[in-house]
RODO-2510 file (C-alpha; in nm, 4 decimals, decimal comma):
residues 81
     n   res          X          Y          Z
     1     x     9,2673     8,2612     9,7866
     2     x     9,4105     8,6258     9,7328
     3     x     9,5360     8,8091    10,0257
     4     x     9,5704     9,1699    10,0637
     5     x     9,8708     9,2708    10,1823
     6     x     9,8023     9,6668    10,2024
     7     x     9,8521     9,7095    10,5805
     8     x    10,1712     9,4834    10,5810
     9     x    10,3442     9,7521    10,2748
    10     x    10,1783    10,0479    10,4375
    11     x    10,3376     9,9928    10,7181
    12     x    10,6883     9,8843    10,5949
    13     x    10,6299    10,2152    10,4364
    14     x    10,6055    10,4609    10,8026
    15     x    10,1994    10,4437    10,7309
    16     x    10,0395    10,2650    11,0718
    17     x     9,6966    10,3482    11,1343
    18     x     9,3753    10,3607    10,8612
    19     x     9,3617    10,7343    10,9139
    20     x     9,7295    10,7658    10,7403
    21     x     9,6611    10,5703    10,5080
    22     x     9,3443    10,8081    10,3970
    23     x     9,5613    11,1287    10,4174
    24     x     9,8180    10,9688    10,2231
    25     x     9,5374    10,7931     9,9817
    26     x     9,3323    11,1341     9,9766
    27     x     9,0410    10,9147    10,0172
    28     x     8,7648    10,8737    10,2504
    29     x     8,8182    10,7441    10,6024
    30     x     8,5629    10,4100    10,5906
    31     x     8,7144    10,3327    10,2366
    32     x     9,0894    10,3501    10,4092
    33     x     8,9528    10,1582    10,6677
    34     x     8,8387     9,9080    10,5167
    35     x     9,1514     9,8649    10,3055
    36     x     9,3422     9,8621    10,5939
    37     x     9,1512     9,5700    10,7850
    38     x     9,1414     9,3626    10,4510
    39     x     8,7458     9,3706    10,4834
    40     x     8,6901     9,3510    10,0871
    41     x     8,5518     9,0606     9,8196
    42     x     8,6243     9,3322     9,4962
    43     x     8,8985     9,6020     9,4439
    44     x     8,8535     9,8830     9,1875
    45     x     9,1842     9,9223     8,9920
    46     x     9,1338    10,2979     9,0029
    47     x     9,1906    10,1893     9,4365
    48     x     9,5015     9,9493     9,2961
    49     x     9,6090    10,2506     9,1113
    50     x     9,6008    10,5117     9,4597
    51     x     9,7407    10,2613     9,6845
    52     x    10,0040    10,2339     9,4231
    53     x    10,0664    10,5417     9,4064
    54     x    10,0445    10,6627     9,7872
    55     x    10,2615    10,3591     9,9175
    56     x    10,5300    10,3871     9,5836
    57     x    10,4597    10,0251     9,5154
    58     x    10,3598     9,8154     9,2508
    59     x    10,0098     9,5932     9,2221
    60     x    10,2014     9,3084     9,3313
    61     x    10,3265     9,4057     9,6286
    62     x     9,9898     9,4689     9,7782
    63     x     9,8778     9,0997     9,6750
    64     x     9,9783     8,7355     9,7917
    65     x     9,8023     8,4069     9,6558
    66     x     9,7270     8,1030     9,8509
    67     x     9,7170     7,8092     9,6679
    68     x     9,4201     7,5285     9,7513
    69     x     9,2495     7,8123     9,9129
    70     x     8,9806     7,9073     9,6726
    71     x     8,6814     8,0308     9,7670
    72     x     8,4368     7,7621     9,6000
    73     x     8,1466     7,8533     9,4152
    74     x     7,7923     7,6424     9,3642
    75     x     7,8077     7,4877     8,9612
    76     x     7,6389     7,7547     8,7582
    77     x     7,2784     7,5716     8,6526
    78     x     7,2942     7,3808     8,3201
    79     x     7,6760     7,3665     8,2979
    80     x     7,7103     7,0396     8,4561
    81     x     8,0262     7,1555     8,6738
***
């Protein structure tokens, strides 16, 4: 499974609320809430790119991976997965 790790850098960074995080983002407040409470299932990469940007990071910073934590998904029909 991928976790974000946005409010972990932003803070590490002097950034420790969602509403900081949207002045420093420029963006709109429930969009920098949400990425500040991890409460996502897709990320634009023009959002990768801001966060980048605002917390002087790179995309891998903001990411960690879990291994044997995948979410699962049903066998698409027909494929025999």
């Amino acid at each position: 499974m991928v976790i974000l790790r946005i409010k972990q850098v932003a803070e590490s960074r002097g950034i420790h609320s969602a509403a900081d995080l949207q002045k420093a983002m420029e963006t709109h407040p429930a969009q920098a809430h949400k990425l500040w409470e991890g409460d996502l299932r897709m990320i634009a990469l023009s959002t990768i790119d801001l966060l980048c940007y605002a917390l002087s990071c790179s995309p891998g910073d903001l990411f960690d991976y879990a291994p044997g934590s995948a979410m699962r998904r049903p066998p698409e029909a027909g494929t025999g997965r």
